[in-house]
Structure formats: structure tokens, C-alpha cells
DOFI-302286 format. One record per residue (C-alpha): residue in one letter; z, y, x. Coordinates in steps of 0.02 Angstrom, whole numbers, m for minus. Layout:
! residues N
PT   res        Z        Y        X
PT     a        Z        Y        X
...
***
This chain:
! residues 311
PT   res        Z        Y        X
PT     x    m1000      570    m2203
PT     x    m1070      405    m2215
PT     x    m1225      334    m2119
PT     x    m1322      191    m2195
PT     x    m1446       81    m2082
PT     x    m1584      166    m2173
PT     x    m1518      340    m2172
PT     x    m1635      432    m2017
PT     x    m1515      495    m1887
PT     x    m1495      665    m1872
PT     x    m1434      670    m1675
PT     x    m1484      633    m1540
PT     x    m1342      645    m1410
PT     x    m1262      480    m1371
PT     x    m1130      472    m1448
PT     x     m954      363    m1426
PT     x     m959      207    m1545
PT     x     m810      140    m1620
PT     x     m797      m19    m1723
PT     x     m635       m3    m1849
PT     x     m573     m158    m1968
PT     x     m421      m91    m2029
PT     x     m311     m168    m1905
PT     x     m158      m68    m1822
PT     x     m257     m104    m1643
PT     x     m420      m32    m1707
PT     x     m331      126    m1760
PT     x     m275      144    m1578
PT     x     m441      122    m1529
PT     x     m507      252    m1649
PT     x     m377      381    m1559
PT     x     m407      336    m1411
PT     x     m602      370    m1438
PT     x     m578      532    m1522
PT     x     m481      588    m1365
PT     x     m621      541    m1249
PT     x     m749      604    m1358
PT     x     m648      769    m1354
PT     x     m652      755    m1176
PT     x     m843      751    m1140
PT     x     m874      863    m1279
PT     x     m979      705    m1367
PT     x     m982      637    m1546
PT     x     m875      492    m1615
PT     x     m981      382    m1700
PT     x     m847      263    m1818
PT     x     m917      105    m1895
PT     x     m862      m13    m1989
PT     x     m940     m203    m2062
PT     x     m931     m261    m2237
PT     x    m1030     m420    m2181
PT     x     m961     m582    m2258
PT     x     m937     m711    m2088
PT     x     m964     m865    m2156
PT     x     m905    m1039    m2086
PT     x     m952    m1218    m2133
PT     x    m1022    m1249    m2308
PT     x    m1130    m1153    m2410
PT     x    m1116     m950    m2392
PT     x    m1024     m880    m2531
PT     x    m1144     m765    m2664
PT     x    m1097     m595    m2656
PT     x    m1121     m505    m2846
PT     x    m1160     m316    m2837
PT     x     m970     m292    m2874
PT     x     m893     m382    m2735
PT     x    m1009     m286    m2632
PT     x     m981      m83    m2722
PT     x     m789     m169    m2694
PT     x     m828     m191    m2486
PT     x     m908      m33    m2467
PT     x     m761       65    m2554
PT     x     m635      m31    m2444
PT     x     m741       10    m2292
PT     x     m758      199    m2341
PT     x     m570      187    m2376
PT     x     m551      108    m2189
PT     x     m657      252    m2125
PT     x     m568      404    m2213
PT     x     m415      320    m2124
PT     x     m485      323    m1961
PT     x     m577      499    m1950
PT     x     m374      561    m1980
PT     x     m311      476    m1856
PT     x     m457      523    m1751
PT     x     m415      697    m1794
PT     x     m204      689    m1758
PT     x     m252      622    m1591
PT     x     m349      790    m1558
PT     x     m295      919    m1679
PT     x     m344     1052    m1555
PT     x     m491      988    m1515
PT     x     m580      878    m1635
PT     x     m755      819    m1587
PT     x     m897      802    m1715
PT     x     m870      617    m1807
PT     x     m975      524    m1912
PT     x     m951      356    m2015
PT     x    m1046      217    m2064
PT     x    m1028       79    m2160
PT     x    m1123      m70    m2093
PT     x    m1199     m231    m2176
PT     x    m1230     m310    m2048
PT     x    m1117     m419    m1953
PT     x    m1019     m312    m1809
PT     x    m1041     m392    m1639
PT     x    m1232     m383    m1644
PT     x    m1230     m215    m1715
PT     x    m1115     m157    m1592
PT     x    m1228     m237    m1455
PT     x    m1382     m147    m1536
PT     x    m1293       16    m1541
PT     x    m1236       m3    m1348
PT     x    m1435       33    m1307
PT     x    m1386      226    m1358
PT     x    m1221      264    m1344
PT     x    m1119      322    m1213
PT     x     m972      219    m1228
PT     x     m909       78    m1346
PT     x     m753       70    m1401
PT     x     m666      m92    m1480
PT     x     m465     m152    m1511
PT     x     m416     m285    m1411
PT     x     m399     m388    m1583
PT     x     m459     m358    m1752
PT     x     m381     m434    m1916
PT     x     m440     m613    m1883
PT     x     m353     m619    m1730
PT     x     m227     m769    m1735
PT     x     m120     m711    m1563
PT     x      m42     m564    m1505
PT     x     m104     m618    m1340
PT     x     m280     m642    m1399
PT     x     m446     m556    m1346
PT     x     m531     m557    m1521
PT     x     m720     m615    m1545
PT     x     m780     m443    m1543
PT     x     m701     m373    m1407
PT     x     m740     m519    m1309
PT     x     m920     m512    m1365
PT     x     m964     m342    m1360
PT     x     m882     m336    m1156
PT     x     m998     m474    m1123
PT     x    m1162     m429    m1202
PT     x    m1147     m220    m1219
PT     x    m1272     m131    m1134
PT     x    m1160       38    m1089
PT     x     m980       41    m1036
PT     x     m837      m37    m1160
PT     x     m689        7    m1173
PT     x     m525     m108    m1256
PT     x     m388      m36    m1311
PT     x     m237     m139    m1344
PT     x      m66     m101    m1432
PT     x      m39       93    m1350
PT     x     m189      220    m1369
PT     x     m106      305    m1223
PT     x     m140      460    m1310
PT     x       38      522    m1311
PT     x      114      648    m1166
PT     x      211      537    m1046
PT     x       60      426    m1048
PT     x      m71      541    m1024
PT     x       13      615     m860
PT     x      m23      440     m769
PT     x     m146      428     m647
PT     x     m322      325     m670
PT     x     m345      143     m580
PT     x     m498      105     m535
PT     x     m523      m68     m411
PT     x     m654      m69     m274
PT     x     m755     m211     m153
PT     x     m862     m127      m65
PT     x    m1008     m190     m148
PT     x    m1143      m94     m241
PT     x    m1058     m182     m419
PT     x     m907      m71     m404
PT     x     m984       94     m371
PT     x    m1037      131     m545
PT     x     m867      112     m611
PT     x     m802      202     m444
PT     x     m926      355     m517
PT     x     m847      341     m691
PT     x     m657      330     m631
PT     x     m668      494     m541
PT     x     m767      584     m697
PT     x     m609      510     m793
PT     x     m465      557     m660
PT     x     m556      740     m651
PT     x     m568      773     m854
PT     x     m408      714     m872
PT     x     m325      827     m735
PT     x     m224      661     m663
PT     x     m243      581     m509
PT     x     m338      421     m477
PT     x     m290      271     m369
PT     x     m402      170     m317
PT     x     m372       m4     m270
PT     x     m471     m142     m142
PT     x     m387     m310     m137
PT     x     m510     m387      m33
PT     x     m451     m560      m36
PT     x     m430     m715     m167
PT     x     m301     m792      m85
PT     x     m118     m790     m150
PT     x        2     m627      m88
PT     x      164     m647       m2
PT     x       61     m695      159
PT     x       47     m499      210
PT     x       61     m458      402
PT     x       90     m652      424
PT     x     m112     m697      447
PT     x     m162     m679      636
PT     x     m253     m531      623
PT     x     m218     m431      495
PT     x     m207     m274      564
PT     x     m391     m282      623
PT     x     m435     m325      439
PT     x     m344     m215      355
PT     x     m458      m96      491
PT     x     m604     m152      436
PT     x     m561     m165      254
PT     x     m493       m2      259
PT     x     m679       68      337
PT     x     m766      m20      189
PT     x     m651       63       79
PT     x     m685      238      155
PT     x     m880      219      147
PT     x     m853      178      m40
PT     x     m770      343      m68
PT     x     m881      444       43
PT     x     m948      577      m36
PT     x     m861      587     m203
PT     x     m695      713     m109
PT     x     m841      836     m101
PT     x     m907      804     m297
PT     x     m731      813     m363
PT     x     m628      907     m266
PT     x     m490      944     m402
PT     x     m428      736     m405
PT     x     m293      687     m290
PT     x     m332      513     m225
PT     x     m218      373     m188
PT     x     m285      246      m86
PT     x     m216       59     m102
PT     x     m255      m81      m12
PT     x     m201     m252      m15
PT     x     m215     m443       15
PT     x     m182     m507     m150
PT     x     m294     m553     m293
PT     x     m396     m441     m374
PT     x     m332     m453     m544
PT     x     m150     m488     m518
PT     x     m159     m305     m396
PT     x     m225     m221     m522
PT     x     m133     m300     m682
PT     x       37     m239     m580
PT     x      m23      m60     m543
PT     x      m94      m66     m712
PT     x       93      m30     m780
PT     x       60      151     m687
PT     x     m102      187     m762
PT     x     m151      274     m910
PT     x     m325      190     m886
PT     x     m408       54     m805
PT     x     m575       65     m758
PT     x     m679      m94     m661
PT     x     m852     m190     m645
PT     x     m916     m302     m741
PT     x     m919     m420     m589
PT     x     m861     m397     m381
PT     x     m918     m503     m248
PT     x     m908     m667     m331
PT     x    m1051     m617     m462
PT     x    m1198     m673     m477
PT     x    m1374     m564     m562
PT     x    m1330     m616     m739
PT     x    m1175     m631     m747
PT     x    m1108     m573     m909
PT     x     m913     m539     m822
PT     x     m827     m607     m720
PT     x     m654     m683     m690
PT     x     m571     m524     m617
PT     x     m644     m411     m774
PT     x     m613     m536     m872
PT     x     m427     m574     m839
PT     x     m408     m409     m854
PT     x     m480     m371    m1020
PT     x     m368     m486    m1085
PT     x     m188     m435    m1000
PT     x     m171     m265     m984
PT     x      m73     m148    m1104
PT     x     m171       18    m1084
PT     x     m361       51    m1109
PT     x     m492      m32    m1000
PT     x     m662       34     m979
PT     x     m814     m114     m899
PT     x     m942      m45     m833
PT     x    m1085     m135     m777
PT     x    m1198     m107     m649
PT     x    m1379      m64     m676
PT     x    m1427     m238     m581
PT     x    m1332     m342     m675
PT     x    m1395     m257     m839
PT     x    m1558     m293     m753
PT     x    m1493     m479     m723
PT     x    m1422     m508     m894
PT     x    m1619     m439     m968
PT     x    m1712     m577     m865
PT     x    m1631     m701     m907
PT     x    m1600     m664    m1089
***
């Protein structure tokens, strides 16, 4: 079925929203929702934009049968990706609805993230010029969204080899991490995989290890600040085996290696180096663009708070 702007909704759960373009990626990310919407027993909300993005110049004039053209290619993209929603979770498919947007994507997307539970993009859409690229909406939508987002890149991770790989989840001992700590474990336990979770408490460049005078009473006290960020959570989810990591390395690179062992990588928007308002930062945002499998941001309710005040 196909929701128009106008059309009143007829649910109220919050669904998982998933922005499709016809692009291989956004096809993974359309599995990869319907999975996790299977998982929490939510909807899967699929949209796709017929806006025209304009550049320089005047804006092209649409006639009524360029745009009946647009919507049938967008319905046509949508009928695609409610199948492969559906293959992904044959067993279980969750309720999915469609909608064919006007409006241009990122701020719909943005709009949307007020009620949804989740937000799901590709990693690149058709106007991505790169393999390596983080395309505009992606990029946007992790910046600006006001629930978590996940990116999917080239593998769903929805196959069987994948799926029996543990959840990574990095920590600092700050108040930032703990909502993503929160969702990691919810993951790790629907799942039925184990979760590591990682602390690389410093910024400075590995391969000094044992070397720094010291180390073995901050690994001590690192080790401490990572136990009082799991306290509590052996008790609420008693059925995930945790791995605990630790190491002097950068953030990103510590996680990008142990992201090859993952099936998904969940983090904060921003670690000890943020600041209230920070839209990400650079260890989010290094990841969101080098990983291979899915990585959920989640932001923390202050810096939603910051990003509000000073927008």
C-alpha cells in the first residue's frame, strides 16, 4: 500500500523508516530493516522521493506526465523493495507499508526521525560518485536524525554465517556511550549472539602497548571505568555472553579492525571529545564511512538536547 503526505496515518507504533532509491545498497538496507523490524516485532515503514534536486539554473517544469511517470517508477521501486523485505524474513515478515514522497528525502527523513524507532539508509544512493563514498543522505540524516540511524553498506548481513557474529559496541565511560551501550545489549540479546564491547581509552597511536610507564595501573583504572559502565546490564540480560576488550589504540581504528568480526556495529554519536551540539563526531564519523557491515548512531538525549538549542 501506498501512503501519501496527506493520507491520515492509521498507526501509531513507531515504526522502522527506510529510505529506498533503487540502488543495489538501498536494497541491502531494505533487508536489513525488515530483519530488525522482524526482530522487535515493529513495522517497516519504506519510502521513497520522487522530488526533482535541482542545481544551478532555473528548476526544470515538471508536466503532470513526468510526474504520473515518477510516481510509477517509485511504486515500481517500492514493489521491489517490500520483496526483498519479505526474502530476508520469509518466516517472519513484519507489517510494511510504502510511500511515495514529494518531497525531497533528507528533510523528510529528518521529519520522520521525530516518530520512528529507527532510520534506516544505504551507505550510498544512485548519485553516489565513489564506492568509498558516504552519500548526502546518509551523511545527512546521521547528522541531523532525531532517533538512532542505521547505514548499511554493500552486505545486509542478513545471511547465516553473518548473522552468527557477535555485536560491537565501543564504550568511554561517559554518559554519551551509555545509550548506545543500552541498545547493543537489546541487539546482542534478540539476536541470540554475543556482544563485545570495546573501550580504547586513548587517541594516541597503538604499537606503544605495555611500553608507557604505567600502564598496568591504567589499564586498572580503565578497566574499573569499564566495569561501572556495564554494571547492571549482566542482571537485565542475562542470556548475552560478553566479551570485554580493552585497548590503547584509537577509537575508530579499534573498532574498524574488530568490526571485520561483527555482524553489527553499534556507537555514540560523540565520546569524550564532544561537545553539547555536536552533530557527530570524528570517531562516529570515521566509522560511518569505513565499515562493511551495518552501523547503528545513537545519540544521546543531551546532545539531542544540544543539537535543539542551538538549532
Amino acid at each position: 500500500m501506498t501512503e501519501h503526505p496527506s493520507t491520515p496515518r492509521r498507526y501509531t507504533d513507531p515504526p522502522i523508516v527506510t529510505a529506498v532509491d533503487g540502488s543495489a545498497v538501498s536494497y541491502h538496507a531494505a533487508a536489513w530493516a525488515a530483519a530488525e523490524a522482524a526482530l522487535h516485532g515493529c513495522r517497516l515503514h519504506l519510502v521513497t522521493s520522487i522530488a526533482i534536486t535541482g542545481g544551478f539554473g532555473v528548476a526544470p517544469v515538471m508536466t503532470e506526465e513526468d510526474m504520473s511517470w515518477l510516481r510509477i517508477n517509485g511504486e515500481r521501486i517500492l514493489v521491489e523493495a517490500v520483496r526483498i523485505g519479505r526474502a530476508a524474513v520469509p518466516e517472519q515478515t513484519p507489517v510494511i507499508t510504502t510511500e511515495v514522497t514529494t518531497d525531497s528525502i533528507i528533510p523528510h527523513l529528518i521529519d520522520r526521525s521525530h516518530q520512528a524507532w529507527m532510520i534506516v539508509v544505504g551507505s550510498r544512493g544512485l548519485g553516489a560518485i565513489r564506492r568509498g563514498l558516504l552519500g548526502s543522505v546518509s551523511s545527512a540524516v546521521t547528522r541531523h536524525a532525531h532517533c538512532p540511524v542505521t547505514v548499511v553498506h554493500s552486505i545486509s548481513a542478513t545471511d547465516a554465517v553473518t548473522a552468527a557474529k557477535p555485536v560491537l559496541v565501543g564504550v568511554d565511560g561517559t554518559d554519551n556511550s551509555m545509550p548506545a551501550l543500552e541498545l547493543a545489549f537489546e541487539e546482542a540479546s534478540r539476536r541470540k549472539v554475543g556482544l563485545v564491547v570495546l573501550h580504547a581509552w586513548s587517541d594516541r597511536s597503538s604499537g606503544l602497548g605495555s611500553a608507557i610507564v604505567g600502564w598496568e595501573a591504567i589499564r586498572e583504572s580503565e578497566d574499573a571505568v569499564l566495569a561501572e559502565s556495564l554494571a547492571g546490564f549482566a542482571e537485565r540480560y542475562p542470556d548475552v555472553k560478553v566479551h570485554r576488550a580493552m585497548v590503547l589504540d584509537r577509537p575508530a581504528r579499534s573498532l574498524f579492525d574488530e568490526s571485520e568480526n561483527a555482524q553489527l556495529v553499534v556507537a555514540g554519536s560523540h565520546g569524550r571529545g564532544g561537545f553539547t551540539g555536536m552533530l557527530l563526531g570524528s570517531t562516529s564519523a570515521a566509522l560511518v564511512q569505513s565499515v562493511e557491515c551495518p552501523i547503528t548512531i545513537v545519540r544521546s538525549e543531551s546532545a539531542t538536547a544540544g543539537k535543539q538549542e542551538n538549532s
